[in-house]
MARTI-840314 format. One line per field, with one value per residue (C-alpha): x, y, z; residue in one letter. Coordinates in steps of 0.001 Angstrom, whole numbers, plus 524288, in hexadecimal, padded with zeros to 5 digits. Layout:
REM MARTI-840314
x X | ...
y Y | ...
z Z | ...
res A | ...
REM end
This chain:
REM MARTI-840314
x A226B | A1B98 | A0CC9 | A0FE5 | A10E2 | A02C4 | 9FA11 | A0078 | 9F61C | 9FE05 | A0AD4 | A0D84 | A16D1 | A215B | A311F | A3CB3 | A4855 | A572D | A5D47 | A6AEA | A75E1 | A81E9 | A89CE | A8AF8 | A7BD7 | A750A | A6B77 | A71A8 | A6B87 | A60FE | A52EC | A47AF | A3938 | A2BB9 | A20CD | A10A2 | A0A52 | 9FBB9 | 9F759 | 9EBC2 | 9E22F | 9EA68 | 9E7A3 | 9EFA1 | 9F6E7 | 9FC02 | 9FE14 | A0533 | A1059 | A12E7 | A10CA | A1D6A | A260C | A22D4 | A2478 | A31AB | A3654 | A333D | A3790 | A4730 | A4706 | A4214 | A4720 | A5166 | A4975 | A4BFC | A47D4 | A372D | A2E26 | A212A | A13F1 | A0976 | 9FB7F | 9EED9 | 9E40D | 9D536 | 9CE4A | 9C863 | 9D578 | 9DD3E | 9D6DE | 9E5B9 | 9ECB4 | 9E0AB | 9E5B6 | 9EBD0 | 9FCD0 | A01BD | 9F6F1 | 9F553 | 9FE4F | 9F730 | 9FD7A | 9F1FC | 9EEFE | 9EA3A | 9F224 | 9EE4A | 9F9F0 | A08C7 | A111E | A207C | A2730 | A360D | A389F | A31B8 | A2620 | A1B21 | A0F0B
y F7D67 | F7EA1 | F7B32 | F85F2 | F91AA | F992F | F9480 | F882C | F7C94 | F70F3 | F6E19 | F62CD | F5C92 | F6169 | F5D0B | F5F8B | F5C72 | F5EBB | F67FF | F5F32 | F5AB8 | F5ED7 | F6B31 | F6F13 | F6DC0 | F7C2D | F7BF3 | F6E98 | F6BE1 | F7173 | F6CB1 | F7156 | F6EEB | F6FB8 | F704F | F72EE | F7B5A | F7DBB | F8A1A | F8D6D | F96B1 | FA21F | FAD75 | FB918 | FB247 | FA82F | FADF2 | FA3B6 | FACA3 | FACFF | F9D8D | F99DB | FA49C | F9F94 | F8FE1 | F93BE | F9A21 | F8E5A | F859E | F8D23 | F91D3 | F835F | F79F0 | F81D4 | F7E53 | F8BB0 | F850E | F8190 | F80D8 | F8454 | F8057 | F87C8 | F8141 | F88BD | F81C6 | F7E63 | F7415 | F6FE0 | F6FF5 | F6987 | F6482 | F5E1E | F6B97 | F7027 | F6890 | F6E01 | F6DDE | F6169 | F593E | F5603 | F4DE5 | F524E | F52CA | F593A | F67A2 | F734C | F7EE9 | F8CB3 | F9452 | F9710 | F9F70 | FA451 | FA990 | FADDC | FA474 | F9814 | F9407 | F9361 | F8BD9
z D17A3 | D0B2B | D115B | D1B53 | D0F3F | D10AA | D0569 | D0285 | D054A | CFEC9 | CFB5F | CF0FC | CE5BC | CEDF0 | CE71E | CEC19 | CE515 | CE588 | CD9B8 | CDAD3 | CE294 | CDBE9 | CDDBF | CD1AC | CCE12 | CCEF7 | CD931 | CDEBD | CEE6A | CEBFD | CECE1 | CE417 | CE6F6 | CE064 | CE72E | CE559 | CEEDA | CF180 | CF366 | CFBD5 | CF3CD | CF0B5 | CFC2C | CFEE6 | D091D | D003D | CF1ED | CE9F4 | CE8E9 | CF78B | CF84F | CED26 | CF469 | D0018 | CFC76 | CF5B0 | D017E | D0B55 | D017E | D0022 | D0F4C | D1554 | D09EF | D026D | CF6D9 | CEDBD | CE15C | CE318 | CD7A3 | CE0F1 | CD995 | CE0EF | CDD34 | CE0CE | CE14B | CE790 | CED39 | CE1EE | CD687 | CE301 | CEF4D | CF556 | CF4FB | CFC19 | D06D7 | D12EA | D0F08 | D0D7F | D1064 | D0307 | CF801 | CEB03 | CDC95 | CD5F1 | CD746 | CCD93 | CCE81 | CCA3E | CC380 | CC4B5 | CC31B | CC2DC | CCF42 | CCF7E | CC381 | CCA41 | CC667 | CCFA0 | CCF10
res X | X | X | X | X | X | X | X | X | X | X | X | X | X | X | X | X | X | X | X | X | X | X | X | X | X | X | X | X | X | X | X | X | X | X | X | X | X | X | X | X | X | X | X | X | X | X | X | X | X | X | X | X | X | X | X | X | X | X | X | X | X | X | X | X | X | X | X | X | X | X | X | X | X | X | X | X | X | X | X | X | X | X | X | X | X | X | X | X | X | X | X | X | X | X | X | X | X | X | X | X | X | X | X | X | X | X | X | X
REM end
């Protein structure tokens, strides 16, 4: 589901874990996740903005993941050559990203 949100070209470094078991733990059953995305070169169509909304809303409606720390890396051909790769052909750890910044009190990359 992530590959199929317009400008994404790579997904990568994806964790999932659990936040705890027992009852009395705060947020306990549910899973948190952390993930890189690729973005395609940035185009109306797919604005970075539109891209973290739209992963965190796949990620709570098909995973009932509401806790995602979403790294969105833009890069070219030349700074990283794997995420140029069509979505999830690839298995890279190196990349160059471009900037970040805060959304809603998360931190966005």
């Amino acid at each position: 589901p992530l590959c199929a949100i317009p400008g994404v070209s790579n997904v990568h470094d994806l964790h999932i874990w659990s936040l705890g078991s027992g009852k009395t733990l705060a947020g306990a059953g549910k899973n948190a996740l952390s993930v890189h995305l690729s973005q395609e070169p940035e185009s109306p169509q797919s604005p970075t903005c539109a891209i973290l909304h739209r992963a965190q809303e796949v990620l709570r409606t098909n995973f009932g993941i509401d806790h995602a720390t979403i790294q969105i890396e833009q890069c070219s051909g030349v700074d990283c050559p794997e995420a140029e790769k069509d979505c999830g052909s690839s298995l890279h750890t190196s990349h160059s990203f471009t900037r970040s910044r805060k959304t809603e009190g998360k931190t966005s990359v």
